[in-house]
Residue, then its C-alpha position, 0 to 999 in steps of 0.5 A: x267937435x272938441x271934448x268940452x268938459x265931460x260933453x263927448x266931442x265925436x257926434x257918434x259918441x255924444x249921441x250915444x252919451x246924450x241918448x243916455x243922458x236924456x234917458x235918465x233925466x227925469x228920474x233923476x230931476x224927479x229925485x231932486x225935485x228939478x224943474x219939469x220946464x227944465x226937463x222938457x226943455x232939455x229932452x226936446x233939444x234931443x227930439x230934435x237931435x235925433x231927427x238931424x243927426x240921423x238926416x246929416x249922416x244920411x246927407x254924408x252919405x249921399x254925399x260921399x256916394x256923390x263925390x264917388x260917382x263925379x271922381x269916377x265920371x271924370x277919369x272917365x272923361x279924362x281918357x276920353x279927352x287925352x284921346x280925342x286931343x291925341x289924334x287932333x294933334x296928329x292931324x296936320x289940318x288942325x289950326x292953331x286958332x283951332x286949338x286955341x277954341x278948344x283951349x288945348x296945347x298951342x304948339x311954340x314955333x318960336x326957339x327960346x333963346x340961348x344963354x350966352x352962359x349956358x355952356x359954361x354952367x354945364x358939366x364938361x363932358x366925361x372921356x374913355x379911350x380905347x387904344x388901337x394901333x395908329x388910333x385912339x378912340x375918344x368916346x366923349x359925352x355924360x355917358x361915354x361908356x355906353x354910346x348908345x345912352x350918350x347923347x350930347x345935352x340940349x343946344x350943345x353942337x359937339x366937342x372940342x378935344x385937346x391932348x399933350x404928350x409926356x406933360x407938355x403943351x396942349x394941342x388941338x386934336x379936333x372938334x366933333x359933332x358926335x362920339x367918339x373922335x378918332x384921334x390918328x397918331x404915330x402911338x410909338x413915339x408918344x409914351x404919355x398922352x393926355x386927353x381933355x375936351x370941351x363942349x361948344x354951342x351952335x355959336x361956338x361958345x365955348x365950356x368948361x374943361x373936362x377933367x385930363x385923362x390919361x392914355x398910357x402907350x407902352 
């Protein structure tokens, strides 16, 4: 409770306050000539005080203990279901009607349908090439420079990549389902190329553009 006036608020420190209070009371009322019935009153207010107080505290306690003792058993159950569902899940017998009995994880065997818009809202992918004699490498992807961290995002078929050289038209330079493409051009007569690609869906749908990356050839 709230301080209210020169009453403590905390119950430890208005009974420590009240304990002193009532212990000086009746001197005090004596002193003044203060009604005795108003001074019984009051001390019996703290009779009462003094077995409740001490009952709530033990019942906070026995409570506390209580909520100690379920949070415990809990944990314990939890590990103990996570197991058990585990190797239910594992055993190809168990129903869907089974584990809707036990109110657990029902597997969804329906694809979730596709946005039409969905390529076109990811980032394009990002490029690195390596040049070899006769070839260039185009590692495409999130993570181009590390193919082993490179996976293609979700829903996504492969890429579609382009090029041009010394600034003229786009060409087609292939599409593939997984990095790198190998990109075979007589190297010698290019002088500077450019490389860009795209994502595609299962559907085809294409992306966005990436960003134009160079390939200098001296």
């Amino acid at each position: 409770m709230a301080r209210s006036g020169y009453i403590p608020g905390p119950d430890a420190e208005f009974d420590e306050w009240f304990h002193k209070f009532c212990a000086n009371l009746p001197d005090v009322a004596q002193a003044v000539e203060l009604s005795q019935n108003f001074v019984t009153d009051v001390l019996g207010t703290h009779l009462r005080w003094n077995t409740n107080y001490p009952a709530h505290l033990q019942a906070q306690t026995t409570a506390e203990v209580a909520t100690e003792v379920k949070n415990s058993n809990r944990v314990s159950a939890q590990e103990k279901i996570r197991a058990a569902v585990g190797m239910l899940q594992a055993n190809p017998q168990l129903l869907d009607s089974q584990r809707e009995l036990l109110s657990i994880t029902v597997r969804d065997t329906t694809p979730t349908p596709v946005s039409p818009e969905y390529v076109m809202e990811l980032e394009p992918p990002l490029l690195k090439l390596d040049l070899r004699t006769g070839q260039i490498t185009i590692h495409f992807g999130p993570n181009p420079g590390n193919e082993k961290k490179n996976a293609k995002p979700k829903n996504i078929a492969g890429a579609k990549l382009w090029y041009r050289v010394g600034g003229g038209e786009w060409k087609w330079a292939g599409d593939d389902t997984n990095s790198p493409y190998r990109h075979n051009i007589d190297l010698s007569t290019c002088g500077a190329l450019e490389y860009r690609a795209q994502w595609f869906d299962k559907k085809m749908r294409i992306g966005l553009f990436s960003t134009i990356t160079p390939a200098t050839v001296s």
